[in-house]
C-alpha positions, 0 to 999 in steps of 0.5 A: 505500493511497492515490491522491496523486500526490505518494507518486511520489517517497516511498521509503516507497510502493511502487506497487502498480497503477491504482485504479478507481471514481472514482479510475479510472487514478491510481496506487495505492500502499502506504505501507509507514511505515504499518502501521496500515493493513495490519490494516484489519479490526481498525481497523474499515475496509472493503476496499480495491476492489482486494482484494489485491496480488499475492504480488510486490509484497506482498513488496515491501512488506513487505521495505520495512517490515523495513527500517524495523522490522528485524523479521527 
């Protein structure tokens, strides 16, 4: 997930609401080209502050991912 304006305009995030802590009211997104991320544990990354998405928004992404993987 990441705060930076500039994936307003990027077809590959999706937003998934407002951070907290020092980025507190910014954006947040996925970015759904990415997924490395969506494994953090295995990459041996910490939880993100928001914990989860809801089941909406993850489905979102991942139809956003199956159109770039064509998994399913």
């Amino acid at each position: 997930m990441t705060t930076a304006a500039y994936d307003a305009d990027n077809p590959f995030a999706v937003a998934v609401g407002t951070a907290s802590g020092r980025k507190a009211g910014q954006t947040s997104y996925v970015l759904c080209h990415q997924p490395k991320s969506f494994d953090w544990r295995l990459r041996g990354g910490a939880p993100h502050p928001m914990k989860r998405i809801d089941d909406a928004r993850f489905a979102e992404v991942l139809a956003l991912l199956n159109q770039i993987v064509q998994l399913a």
